[in-house]
C-alpha positions as CSV (number, residue, x, y, z in Angstrom):
1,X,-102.0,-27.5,11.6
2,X,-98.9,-26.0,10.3
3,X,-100.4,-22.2,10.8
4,X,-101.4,-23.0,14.3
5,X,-97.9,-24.5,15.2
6,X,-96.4,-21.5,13.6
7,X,-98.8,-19.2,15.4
8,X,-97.9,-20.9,18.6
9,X,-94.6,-20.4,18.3
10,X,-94.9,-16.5,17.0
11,X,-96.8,-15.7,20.1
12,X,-94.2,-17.8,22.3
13,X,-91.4,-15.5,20.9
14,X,-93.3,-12.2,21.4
15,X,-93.9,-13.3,24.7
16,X,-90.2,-13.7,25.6
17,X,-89.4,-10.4,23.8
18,X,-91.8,-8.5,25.8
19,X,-90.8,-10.3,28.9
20,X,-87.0,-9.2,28.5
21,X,-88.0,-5.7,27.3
22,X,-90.1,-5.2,30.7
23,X,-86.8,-6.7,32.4
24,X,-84.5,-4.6,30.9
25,X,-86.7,-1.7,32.0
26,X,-87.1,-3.2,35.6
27,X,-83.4,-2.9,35.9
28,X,-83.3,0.6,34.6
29,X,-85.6,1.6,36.9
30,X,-84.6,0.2,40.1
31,X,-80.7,0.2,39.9
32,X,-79.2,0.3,42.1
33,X,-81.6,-1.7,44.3
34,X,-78.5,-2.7,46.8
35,X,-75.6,-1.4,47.7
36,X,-72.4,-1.9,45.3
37,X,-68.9,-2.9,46.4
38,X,-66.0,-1.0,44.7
39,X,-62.9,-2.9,44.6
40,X,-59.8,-0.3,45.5
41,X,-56.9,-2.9,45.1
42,X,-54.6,-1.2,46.9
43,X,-53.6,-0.4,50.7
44,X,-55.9,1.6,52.9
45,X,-54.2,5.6,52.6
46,X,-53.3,5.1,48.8
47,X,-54.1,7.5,46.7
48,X,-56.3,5.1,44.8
49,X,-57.6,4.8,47.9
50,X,-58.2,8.5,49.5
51,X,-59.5,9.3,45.8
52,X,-61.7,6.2,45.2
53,X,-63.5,6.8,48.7
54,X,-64.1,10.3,48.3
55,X,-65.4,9.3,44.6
56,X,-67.3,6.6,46.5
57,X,-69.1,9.0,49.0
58,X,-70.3,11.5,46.3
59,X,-71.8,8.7,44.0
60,X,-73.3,7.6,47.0
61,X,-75.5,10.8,47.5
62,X,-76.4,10.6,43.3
63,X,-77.2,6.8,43.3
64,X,-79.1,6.7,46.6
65,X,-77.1,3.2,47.7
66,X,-74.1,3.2,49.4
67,X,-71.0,2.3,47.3
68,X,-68.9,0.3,50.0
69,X,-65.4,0.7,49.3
70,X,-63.3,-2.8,50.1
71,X,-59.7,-3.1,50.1
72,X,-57.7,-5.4,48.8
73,X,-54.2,-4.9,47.9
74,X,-51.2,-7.1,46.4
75,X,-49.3,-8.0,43.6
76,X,-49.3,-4.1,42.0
77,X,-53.7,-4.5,41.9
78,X,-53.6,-7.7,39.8
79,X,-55.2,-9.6,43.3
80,X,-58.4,-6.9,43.3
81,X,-58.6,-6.5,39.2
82,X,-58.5,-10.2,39.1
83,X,-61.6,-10.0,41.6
84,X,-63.1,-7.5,39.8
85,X,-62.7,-9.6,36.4
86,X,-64.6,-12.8,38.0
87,X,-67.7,-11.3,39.5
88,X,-71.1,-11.1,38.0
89,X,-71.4,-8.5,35.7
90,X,-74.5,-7.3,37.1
91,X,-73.7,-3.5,38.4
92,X,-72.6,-4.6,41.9
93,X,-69.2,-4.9,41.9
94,X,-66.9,-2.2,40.8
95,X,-63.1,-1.7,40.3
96,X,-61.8,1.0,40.9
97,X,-58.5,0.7,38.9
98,X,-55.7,2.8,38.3
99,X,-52.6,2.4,35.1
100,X,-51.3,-0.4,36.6
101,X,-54.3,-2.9,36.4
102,X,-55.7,-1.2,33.4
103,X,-52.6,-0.6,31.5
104,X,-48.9,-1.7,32.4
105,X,-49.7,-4.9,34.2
106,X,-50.1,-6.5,30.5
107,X,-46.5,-5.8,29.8
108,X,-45.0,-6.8,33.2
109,X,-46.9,-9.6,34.2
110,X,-46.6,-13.4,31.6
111,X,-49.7,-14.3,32.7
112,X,-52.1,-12.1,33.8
113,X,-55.1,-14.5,35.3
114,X,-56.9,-11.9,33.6
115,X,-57.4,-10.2,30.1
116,X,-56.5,-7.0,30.4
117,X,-58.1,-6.1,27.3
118,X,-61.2,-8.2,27.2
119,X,-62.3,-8.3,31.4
120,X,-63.7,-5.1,31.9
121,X,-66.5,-2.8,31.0
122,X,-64.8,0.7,31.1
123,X,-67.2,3.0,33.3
124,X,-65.5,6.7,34.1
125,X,-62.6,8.6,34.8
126,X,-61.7,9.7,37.7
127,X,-58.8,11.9,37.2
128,X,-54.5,11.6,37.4
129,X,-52.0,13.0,39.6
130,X,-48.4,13.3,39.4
131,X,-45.4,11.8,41.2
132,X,-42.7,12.8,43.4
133,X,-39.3,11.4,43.6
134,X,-38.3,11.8,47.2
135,X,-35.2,10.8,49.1
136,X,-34.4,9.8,52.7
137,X,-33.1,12.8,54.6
138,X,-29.9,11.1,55.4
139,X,-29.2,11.0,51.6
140,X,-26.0,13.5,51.4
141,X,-27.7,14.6,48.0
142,X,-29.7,18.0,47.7
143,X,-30.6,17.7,44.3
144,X,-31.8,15.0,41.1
145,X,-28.7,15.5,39.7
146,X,-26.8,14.7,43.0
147,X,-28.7,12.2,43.9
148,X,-28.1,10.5,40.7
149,X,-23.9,11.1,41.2
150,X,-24.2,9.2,44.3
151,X,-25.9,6.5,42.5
152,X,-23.5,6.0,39.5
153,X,-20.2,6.5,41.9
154,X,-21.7,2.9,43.7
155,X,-23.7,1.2,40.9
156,X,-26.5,-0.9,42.7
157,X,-26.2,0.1,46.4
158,X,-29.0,2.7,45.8
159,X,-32.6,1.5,47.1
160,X,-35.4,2.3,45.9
161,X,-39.4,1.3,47.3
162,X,-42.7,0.5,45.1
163,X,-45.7,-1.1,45.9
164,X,-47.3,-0.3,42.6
165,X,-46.4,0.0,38.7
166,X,-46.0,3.8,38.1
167,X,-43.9,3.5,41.6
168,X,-41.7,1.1,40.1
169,X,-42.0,2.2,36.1
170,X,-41.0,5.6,36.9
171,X,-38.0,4.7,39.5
172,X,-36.9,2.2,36.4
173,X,-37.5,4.9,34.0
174,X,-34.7,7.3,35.7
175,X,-32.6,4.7,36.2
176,X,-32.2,4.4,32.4
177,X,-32.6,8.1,31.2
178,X,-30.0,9.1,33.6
179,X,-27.7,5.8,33.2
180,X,-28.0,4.4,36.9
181,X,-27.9,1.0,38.1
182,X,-30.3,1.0,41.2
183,X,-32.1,-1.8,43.7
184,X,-35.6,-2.2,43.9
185,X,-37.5,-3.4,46.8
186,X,-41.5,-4.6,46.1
187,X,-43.8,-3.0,49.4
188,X,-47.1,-4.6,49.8
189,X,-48.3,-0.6,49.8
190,X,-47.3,2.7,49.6
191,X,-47.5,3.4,52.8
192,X,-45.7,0.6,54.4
193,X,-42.8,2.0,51.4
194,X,-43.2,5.6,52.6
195,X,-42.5,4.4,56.4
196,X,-39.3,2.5,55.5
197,X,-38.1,5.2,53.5
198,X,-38.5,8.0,56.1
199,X,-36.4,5.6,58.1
200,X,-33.4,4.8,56.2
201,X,-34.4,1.5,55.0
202,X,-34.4,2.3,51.4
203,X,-33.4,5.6,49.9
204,X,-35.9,6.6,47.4
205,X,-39.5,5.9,46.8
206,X,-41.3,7.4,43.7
207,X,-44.6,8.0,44.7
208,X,-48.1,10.0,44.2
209,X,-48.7,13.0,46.0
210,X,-51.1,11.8,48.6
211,X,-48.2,10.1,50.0
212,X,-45.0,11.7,49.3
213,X,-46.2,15.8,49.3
214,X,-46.8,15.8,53.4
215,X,-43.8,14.3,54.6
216,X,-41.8,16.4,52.4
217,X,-43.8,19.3,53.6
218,X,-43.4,18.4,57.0
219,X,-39.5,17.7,56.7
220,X,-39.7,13.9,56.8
221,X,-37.9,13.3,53.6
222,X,-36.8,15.5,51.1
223,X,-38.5,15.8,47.3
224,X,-36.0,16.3,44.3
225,X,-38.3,16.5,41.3
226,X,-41.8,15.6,40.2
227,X,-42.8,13.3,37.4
228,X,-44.7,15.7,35.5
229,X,-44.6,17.8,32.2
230,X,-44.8,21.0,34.1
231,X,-44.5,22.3,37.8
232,X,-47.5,21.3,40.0
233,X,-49.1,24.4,41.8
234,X,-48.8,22.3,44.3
235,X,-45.4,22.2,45.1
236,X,-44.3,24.5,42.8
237,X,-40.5,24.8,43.9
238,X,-40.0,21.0,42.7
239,X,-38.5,20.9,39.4
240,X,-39.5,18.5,37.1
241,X,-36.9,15.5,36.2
242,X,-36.6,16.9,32.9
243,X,-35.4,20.4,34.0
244,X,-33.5,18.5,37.1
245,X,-31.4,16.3,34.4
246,X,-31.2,18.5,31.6
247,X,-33.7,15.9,29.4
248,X,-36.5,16.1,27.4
249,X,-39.7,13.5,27.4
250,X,-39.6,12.4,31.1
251,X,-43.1,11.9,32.2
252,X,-45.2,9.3,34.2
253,X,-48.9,10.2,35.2
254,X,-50.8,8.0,37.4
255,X,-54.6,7.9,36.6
256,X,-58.0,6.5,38.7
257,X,-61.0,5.5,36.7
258,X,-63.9,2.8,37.6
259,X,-64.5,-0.4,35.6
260,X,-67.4,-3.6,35.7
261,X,-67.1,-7.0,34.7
262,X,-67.0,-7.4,30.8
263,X,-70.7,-7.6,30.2
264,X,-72.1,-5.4,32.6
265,X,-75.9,-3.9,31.7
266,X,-75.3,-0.7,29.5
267,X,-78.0,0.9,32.2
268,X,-76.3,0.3,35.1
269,X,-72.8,2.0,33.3
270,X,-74.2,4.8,32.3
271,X,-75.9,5.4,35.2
272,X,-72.2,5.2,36.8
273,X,-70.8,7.0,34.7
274,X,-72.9,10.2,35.3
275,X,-72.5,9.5,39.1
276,X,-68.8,8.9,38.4
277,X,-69.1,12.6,36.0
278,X,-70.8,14.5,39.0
279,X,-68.3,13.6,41.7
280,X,-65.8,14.2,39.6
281,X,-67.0,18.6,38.5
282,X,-68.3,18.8,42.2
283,X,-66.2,21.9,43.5
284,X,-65.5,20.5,47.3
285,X,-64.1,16.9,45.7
286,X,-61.7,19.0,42.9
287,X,-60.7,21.6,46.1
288,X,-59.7,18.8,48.2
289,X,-57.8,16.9,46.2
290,X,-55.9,19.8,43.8
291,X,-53.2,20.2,46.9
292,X,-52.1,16.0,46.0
293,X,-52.2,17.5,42.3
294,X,-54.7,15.7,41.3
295,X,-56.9,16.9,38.2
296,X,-60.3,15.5,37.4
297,X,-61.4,14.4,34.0
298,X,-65.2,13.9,33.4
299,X,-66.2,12.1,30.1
300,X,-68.4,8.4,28.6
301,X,-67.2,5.3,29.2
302,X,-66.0,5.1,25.3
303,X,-63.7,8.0,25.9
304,X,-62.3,5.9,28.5
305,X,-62.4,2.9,26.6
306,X,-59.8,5.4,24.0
307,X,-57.7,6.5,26.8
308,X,-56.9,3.1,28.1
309,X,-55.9,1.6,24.5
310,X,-53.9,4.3,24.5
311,X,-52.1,4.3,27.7
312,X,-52.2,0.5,27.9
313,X,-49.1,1.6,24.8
314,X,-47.4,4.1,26.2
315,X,-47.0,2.1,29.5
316,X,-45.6,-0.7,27.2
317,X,-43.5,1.8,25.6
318,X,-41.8,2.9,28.7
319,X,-41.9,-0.5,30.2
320,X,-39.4,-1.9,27.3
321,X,-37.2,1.2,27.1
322,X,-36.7,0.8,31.0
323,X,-35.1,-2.2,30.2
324,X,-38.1,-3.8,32.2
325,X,-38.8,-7.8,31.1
326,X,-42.6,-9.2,32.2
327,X,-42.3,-11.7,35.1
């Protein structure tokens, strides 16, 4: 009686083991079956947003499904990462996150109605771009340094615009290498900063290249520095704010990469990721995107996993020597 109990029960466990094998290999056959919503949680004509659809569009053609990007900005991309952090962890629903909801909004936000360490399934990396620190025309300053006289002659009556954490980090980070006292104003996006900056309403916005580099190309407002290491190609007569100031060890990047809910199937990510890898060495994608700076980085999800331990510290790093407190 005992054996056949015991028999029963062997071939009731077999059972289930075979039946989640063949389920697991379902899924790895037909994903995706549907089509998957990526998350871009910032404004329409970001440069999370340009990049992420363009990303979008490629994996599109490698996945067969369309990946249907949905907007939804606020509160520096803590309202679409908290989304993101929610859904089912099934494949469909993607973030498509940048440093601020993958690495800085730990150290500026009490309490994040996420964990930013333990809510996501890193996917792939998209790539980074610099920033430029523009001014409004009517700024009597033609230079970093003058611009930064102007702003210690009248501590505090400086404005500056940000609608997302490197825009705000970076304009927080000058303010206390070059020993400023400046006003910041929070923008639901960059593009509603960028429009109130062309018209006087603040005087400086700190901003990625998909929105700053063509209205200082087209005279709109005029560029004093970028936020990189070294000169972008792009704009190459823009110094950097190290050679502007005379300083060493200025530099704020901000990066795009795609994450799941914690949890997701390891099938589904890796077929992202090689989606994600595809977009990100196809020639037209790097081509359009290298005049905003932008630099792709293919690579696995645990390289990702790496880099975002390791920003997640050096955005803490900078927030706390800007002086910045969490709120």
């Amino acid at each position: 009686m005992k054996t056949n109990t015991f028999l029963k029960h062997f071939i009731l466990s077999c059972a289930g083991l075979m039946l989640a094998i063949s389920s697991t290999l379902v899924f790895a056959d037909n994903y995706p079956s549907k089509p998957i919503k990526a998350i871009v949680p910032f404004a329409a004509g970001s440069a999370t947003d340009q990049i992420g659809r363009a990303f979008a569009a490629k994996m599109t053609e490698s996945l067969g499904q369309p990946v249907v990007i949905e907007n939804r900005p606020g509160a520096n991309g803590m309202i679409g990462a908290d989304l993101v952090a929610k859904a089912p962890a099934d494949g469909y629903t993607l973030l498509f996150g940048t440093n601020s909801t993958n690495a800085a909004l730990k150290s500026l936000v009490k309490n994040l109605p996420y964990n930013q360490d333990t809510a996501f399934a890193p996917i792939g990396y998209f790539g980074s771009v610099p920033l430029i620190v523009a001014i409004n025309n009517d700024v009597p300053a033609k230079s970093l340094n003058g611009f930064v006289s102007l702003a210690k002659a009248d501590p505090g009556k400086i404005t500056f615009g940000y609608a997302s954490t490197s825009q705000r980090v970076s304009s927080e980070m000058l303010s206390s290498v070059a020993g400023i006292k400046m006003t910041g104003v929070s923008y639901k996006s960059g593009p509603n900063a960028m429009t109130d900056l062309i018209g006087g309403q603040i005087n400086m916005f700190t901003a990625d290249f998909a929105v700053t580099l063509p209205q200082v190309q087209a005279g709109k407002i005029r560029g004093l520095a970028v936020t990189s290491l070294k000169r972008s190609p792009a704009i190459p007569e823009l110094p950097t704010v190290n050679e502007a100031l005379g300083i060493k060890g200025y530099e704020l990047i901000a990066f795009f990469a795609a994450f799941g809910p914690a949890g997701m199937p390891n099938d589904a990510v890796i077929r992202l990721n090689k989606a994600i890898n595809d977009a990100a060495k196809s020639k037209d994608l790097v081509e359009r995107f290298s005049a905003m700076g932008f630099e792709s980085q293919p690579g696995t999800p645990e390289a990702l996993s790496q880099k975002i331990k390791l920003e997640t510290a050096k955005w803490a790093k900078a927030i706390k020597e800007a002086g910045m407190e969490p709120e």
